[in-house]
C-alpha angles and dihedrals in degrees: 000000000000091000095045088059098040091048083049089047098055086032095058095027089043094216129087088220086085085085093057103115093201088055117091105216099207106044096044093049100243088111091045121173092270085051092054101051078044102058097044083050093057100035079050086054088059090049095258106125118184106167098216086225088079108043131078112251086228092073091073107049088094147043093233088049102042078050094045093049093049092048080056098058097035 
């Protein structure tokens, strides 16, 4: 599961620094708004569905958290 997420993360940021765990996704832009939308489609795809409406925005900002969240909804 954790390399399936991490494979969807660099493929809908386009930048393996995506996997960085010191880099914050969101404030630095590689998570940018497209990416997102992205990246709950496809985890959608894999029958994995978080609604963005009910999740803090903070779970994102990493790789380990955005694992760790999807780990929560699977």
């Amino acid at each position: 599961m954790d390399e399936m997420i991490r494979s969807l993360l660099v493929r809908v940021c386009g930048t393996e620094d995506a996997l960085d765990e010191s880099i914050d996704l969101i404030d630095s832009g590689i998570l940018d708004s497209l990416a997102f939308i992205e990246l709950l489609t496809e985890l959608d795809f894999e029958g994995i569905s978080i609604q963005p409406t009910q999740v803090d925005r903070n779970r994102f900002r990493n790789i380990n958290s955005i694992i760790e969240l999807v780990k929560e909804y699977q």
